[in-house]
MIDO-977974 format. One record per residue (C-alpha): residue in one letter; x, z, y. Coordinates in nm, 4 decimals, padded with zeros to 6 digits. Each point is the difference from the previous one (the first is absolute). Example, Ala and Ser with C-alpha at 12.3 -4.5 7.8 and 13.67 -1.06 7.14 Angstrom:
2
+-----+----------+----------+----------+
| res |     east |       up |    north |
+-----+----------+----------+----------+
|   a |  01.2300 |  00.7800 | -00.4500 |
|   s |  00.1370 | -00.0660 |  00.3440 |
+-----+----------+----------+----------+
//
This chain:
224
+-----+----------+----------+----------+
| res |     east |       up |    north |
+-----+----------+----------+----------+
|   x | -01.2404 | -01.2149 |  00.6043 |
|   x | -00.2496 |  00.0459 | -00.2993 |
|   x |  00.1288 |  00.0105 | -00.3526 |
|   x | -00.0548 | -00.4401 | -00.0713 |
|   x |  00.2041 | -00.0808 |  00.3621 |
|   x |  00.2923 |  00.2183 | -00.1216 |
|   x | -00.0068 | -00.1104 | -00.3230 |
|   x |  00.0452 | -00.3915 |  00.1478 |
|   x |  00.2517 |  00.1138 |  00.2515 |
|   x |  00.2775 |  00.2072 | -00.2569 |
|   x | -00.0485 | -00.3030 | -00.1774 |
|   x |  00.1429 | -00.1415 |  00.2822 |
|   x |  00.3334 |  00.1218 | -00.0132 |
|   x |  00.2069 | -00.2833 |  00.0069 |
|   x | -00.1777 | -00.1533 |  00.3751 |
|   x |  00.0398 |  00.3001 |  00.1512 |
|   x |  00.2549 |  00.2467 | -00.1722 |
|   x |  00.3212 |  00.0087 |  00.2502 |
|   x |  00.3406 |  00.0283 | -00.1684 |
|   x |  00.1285 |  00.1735 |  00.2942 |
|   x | -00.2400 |  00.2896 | -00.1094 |
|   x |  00.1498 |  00.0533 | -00.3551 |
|   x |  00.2885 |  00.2126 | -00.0159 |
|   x |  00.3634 | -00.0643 | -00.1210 |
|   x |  00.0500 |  00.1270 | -00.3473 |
|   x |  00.3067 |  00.2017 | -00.0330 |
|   x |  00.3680 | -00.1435 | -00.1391 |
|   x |  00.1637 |  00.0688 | -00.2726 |
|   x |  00.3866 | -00.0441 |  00.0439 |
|   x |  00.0270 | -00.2804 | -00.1945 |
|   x | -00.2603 | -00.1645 |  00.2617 |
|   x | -00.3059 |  00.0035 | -00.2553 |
|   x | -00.3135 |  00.1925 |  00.1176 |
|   x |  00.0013 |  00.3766 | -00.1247 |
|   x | -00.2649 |  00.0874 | -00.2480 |
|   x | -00.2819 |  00.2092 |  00.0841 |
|   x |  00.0176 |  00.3092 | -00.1789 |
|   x | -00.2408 |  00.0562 | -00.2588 |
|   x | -00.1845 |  00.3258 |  00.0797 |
|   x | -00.2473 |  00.2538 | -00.2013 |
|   x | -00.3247 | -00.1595 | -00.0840 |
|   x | -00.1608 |  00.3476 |  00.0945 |
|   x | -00.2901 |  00.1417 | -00.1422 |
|   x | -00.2809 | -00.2233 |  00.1704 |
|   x |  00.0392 | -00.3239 | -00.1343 |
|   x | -00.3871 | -00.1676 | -00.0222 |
|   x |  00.0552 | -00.0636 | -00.3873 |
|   x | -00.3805 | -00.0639 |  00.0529 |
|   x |  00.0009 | -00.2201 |  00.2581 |
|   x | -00.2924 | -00.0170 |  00.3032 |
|   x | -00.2732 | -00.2041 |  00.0084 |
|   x |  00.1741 | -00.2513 |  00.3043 |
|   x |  00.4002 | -00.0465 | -00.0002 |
|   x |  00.0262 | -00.2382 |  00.2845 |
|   x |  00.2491 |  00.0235 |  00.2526 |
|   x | -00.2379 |  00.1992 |  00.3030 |
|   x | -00.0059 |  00.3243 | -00.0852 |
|   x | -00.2051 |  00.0983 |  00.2762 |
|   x | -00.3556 | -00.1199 | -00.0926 |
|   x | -00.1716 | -00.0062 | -00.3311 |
|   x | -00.2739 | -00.2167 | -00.0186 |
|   x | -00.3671 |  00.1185 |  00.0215 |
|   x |  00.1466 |  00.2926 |  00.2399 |
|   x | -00.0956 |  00.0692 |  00.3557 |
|   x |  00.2576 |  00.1659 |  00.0827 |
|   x |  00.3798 | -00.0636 |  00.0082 |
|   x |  00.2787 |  00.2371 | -00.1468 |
|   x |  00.1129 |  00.2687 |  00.2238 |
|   x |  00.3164 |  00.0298 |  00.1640 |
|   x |  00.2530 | -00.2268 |  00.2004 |
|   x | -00.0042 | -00.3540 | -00.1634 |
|   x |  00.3394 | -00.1818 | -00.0536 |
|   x |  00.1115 | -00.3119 | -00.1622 |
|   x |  00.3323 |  00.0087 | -00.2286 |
|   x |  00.0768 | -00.3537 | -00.0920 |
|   x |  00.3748 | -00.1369 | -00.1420 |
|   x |  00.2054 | -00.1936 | -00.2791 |
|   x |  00.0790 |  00.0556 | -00.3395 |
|   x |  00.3269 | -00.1909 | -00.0346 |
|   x |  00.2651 |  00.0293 | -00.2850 |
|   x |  00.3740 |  00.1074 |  00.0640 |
|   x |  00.1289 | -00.3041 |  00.0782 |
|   x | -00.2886 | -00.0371 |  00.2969 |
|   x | -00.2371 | -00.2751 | -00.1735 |
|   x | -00.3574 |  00.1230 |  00.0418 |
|   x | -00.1821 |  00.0914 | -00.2750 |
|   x | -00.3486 | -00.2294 | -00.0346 |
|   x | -00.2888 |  00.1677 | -00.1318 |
|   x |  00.1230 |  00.2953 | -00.0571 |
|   x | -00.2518 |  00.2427 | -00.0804 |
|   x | -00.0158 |  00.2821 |  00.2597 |
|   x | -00.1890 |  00.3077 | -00.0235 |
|   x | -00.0539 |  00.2987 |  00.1835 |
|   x | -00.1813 |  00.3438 |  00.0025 |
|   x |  00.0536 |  00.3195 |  00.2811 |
|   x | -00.2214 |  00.2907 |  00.1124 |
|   x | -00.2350 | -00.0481 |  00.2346 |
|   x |  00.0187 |  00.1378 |  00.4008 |
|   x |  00.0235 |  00.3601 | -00.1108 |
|   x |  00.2221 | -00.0427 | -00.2710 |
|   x | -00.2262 | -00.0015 | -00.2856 |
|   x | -00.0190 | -00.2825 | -00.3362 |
|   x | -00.3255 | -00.1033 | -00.1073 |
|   x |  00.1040 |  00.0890 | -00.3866 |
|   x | -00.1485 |  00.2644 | -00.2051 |
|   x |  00.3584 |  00.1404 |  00.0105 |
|   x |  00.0061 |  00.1154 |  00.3219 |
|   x | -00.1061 |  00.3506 |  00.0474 |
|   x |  00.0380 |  00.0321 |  00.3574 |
|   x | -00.3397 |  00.1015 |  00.0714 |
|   x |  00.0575 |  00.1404 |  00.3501 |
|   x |  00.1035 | -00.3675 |  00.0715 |
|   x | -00.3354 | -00.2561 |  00.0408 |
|   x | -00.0113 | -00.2839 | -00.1674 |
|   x | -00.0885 | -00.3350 |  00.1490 |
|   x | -00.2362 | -00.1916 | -00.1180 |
|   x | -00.0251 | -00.2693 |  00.1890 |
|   x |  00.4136 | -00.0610 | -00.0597 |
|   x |  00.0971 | -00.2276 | -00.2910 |
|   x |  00.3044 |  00.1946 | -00.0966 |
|   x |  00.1409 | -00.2850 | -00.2189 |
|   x |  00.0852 | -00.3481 |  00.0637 |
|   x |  00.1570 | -00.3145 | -00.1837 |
|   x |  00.1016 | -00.3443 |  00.0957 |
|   x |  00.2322 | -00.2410 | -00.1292 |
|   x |  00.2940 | -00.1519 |  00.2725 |
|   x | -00.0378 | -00.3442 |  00.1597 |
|   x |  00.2597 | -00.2671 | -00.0659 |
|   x |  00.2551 |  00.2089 |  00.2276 |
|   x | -00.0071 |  00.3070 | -00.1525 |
|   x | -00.2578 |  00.1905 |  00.2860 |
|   x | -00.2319 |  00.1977 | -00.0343 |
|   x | -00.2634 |  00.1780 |  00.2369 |
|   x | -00.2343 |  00.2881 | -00.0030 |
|   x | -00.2178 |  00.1625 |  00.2500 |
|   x | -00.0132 |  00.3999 | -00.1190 |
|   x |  00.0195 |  00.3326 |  00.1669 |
|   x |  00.2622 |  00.1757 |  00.1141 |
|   x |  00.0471 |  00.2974 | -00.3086 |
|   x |  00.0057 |  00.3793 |  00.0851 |
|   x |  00.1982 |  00.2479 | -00.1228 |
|   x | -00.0645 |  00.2282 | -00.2518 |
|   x |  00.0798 |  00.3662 | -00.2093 |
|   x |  00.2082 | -00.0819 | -00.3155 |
|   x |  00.0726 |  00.3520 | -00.1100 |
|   x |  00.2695 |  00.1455 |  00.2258 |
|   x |  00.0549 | -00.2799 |  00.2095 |
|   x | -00.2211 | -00.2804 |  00.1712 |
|   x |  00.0449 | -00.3776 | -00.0814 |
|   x |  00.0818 | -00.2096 |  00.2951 |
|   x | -00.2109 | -00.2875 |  00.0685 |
|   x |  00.0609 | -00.2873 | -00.2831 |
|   x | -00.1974 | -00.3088 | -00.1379 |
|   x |  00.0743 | -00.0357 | -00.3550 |
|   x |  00.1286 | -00.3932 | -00.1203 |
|   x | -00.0231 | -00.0932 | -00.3173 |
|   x |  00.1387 | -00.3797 | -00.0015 |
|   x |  00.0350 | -00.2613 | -00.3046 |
|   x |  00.2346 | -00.3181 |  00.0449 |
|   x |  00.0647 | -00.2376 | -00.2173 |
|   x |  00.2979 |  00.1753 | -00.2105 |
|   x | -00.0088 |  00.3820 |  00.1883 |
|   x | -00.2546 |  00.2955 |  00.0542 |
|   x |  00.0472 |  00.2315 |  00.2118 |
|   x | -00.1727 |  00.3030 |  00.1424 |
|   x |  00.0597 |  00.1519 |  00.3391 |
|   x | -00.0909 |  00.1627 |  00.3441 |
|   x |  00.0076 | -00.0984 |  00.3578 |
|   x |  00.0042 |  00.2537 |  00.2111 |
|   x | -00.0500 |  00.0474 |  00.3663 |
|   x |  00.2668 |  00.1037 |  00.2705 |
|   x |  00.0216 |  00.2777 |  00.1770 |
|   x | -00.2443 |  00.1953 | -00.2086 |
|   x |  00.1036 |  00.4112 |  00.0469 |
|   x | -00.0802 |  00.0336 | -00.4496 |
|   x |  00.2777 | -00.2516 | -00.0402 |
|   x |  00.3586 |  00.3006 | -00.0503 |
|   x | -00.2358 |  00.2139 | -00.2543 |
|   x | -00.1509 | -00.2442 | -00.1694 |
|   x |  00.0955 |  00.0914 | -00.3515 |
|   x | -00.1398 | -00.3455 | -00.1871 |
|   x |  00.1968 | -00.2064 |  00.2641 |
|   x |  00.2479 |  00.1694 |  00.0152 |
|   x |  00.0692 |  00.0151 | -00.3768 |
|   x | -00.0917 | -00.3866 | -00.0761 |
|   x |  00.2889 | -00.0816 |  00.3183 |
|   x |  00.2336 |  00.2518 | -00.1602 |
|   x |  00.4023 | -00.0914 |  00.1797 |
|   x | -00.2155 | -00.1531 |  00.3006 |
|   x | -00.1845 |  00.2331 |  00.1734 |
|   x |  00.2699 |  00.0892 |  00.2761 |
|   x | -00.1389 | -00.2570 |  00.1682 |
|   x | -00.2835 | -00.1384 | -00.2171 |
|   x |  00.0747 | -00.3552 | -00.0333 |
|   x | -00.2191 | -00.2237 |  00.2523 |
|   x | -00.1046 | -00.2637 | -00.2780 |
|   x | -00.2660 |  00.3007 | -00.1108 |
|   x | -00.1721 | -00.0448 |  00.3321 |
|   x | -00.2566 | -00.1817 |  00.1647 |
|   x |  00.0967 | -00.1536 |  00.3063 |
|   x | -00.1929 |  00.0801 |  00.2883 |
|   x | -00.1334 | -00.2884 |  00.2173 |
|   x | -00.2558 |  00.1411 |  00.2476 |
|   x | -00.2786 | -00.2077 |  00.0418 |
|   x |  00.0689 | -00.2831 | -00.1900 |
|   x | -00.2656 | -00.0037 | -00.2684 |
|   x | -00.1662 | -00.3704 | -00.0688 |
|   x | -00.2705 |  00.1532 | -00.1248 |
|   x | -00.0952 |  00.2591 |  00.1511 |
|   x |  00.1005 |  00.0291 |  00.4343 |
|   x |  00.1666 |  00.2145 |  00.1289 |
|   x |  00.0998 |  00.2267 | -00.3889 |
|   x |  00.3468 |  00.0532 | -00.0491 |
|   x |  00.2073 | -00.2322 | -00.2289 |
|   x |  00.2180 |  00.1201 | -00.2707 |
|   x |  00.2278 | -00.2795 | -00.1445 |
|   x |  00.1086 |  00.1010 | -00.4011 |
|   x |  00.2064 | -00.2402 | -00.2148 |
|   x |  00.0482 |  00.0779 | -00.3537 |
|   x |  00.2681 | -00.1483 | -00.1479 |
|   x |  00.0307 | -00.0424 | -00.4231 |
|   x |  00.3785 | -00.0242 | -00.1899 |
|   x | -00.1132 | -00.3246 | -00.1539 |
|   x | -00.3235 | -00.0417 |  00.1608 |
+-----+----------+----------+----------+
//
């Protein structure tokens, strides 16, 4: 699919997005949705932003090639507490490419590549249900010091009361009990980490791209 075909189909969302493939947002006990939890912002955070922002990830235009690694799309909600989605909402996002390395001058991992043909950064506003959609790559680890960061894509979402900044991260991943940053930001959760901080897996069910792995994300706002 070249970069204009993708661009009309995640436009798409509403034809083709399948509520059965968005995930349940966790309870509170008083039967409202939990919050997400607001998370560090990190050191990477494209304060100058790249020269395309849309929601593929995977191609830049004028490029021959694609980005490396295994492509995935992460779509979801952003909904407020009391489970109303959240209409253009602004969503945005940032991670490290396949190897675990930001394109930001910050990043001094030089034994990691950089990837120039991935986007790194992405921003879209919600549709009138609170979804969103982006087709990315699936982050890497990396070397924080003493530790290694597990797999994360950064969110950084704006409703129309509510901002808030935080992570989905991927299960299963082995960096997920030392991860220092995670661990910290879900400090009195970590034994286990709440599910809400997860993408859920849904093999092969990518609209956009077949056969990548789906990972359903709702963010959900006190007020929205």
């Amino acid at each position: 699919m070249n970069k204009r075909r993708f661009l009309q189909a995640a436009g798409s969302f509403v034809a083709v997005g399948s509520a059965g493939l968005l995930m349940r947002s966790a309870l509170a006990a008083d039967g409202r949705l939990l919050p997400s939890p607001g998370m560090d912002i990190g050191p990477f955070y494209p304060v100058e932003k790249p020269a395309e922002v849309d929601a593929d990830l995977t191609r830049l235009t004028g490029h021959s090639a694609r980005a490396r690694g295994q492509v995935i799309e992460v779509c979801g909600r952003v909904l407020s507490t009391d489970g109303k989605p959240v209409a253009q909402a602004r969503v945005e996002i940032w991670q490290a490419n396949a190897v675990g390395r930001y394109s930001h001058h910050g990043d001094n991992h030089a034994q990691l590549a950089l990837d120039t043909d991935f986007q790194g950064y992405a921003m879209q506003k919600t549709d009138g249900q609170g979804r969103f959609r982006f087709l990315t790559i699936k982050p890497g680890a990396y070397p924080a010091g003493d530790f290694v960061r597990a797999p994360h894509i950064h969110f950084d979402v704006s409703g129309r009361w509510d901002r808030l900044i935080t992570q989905m991260y991927f299960p299963g991943e082995a960096a997920l009990a030392q991860d220092k940053v995670l661990l910290h930001d879900m400090e009195g959760e970590t034994s286990p980490l709440p599910e809400r901080i997860f993408g859920r897996l849904v093999p092969g069910a990518s609209t956009l791209e077949s056969g990548a792995p789906l990972y359903a994300f709702d963010v959900v706002l006190y007020n929205g």
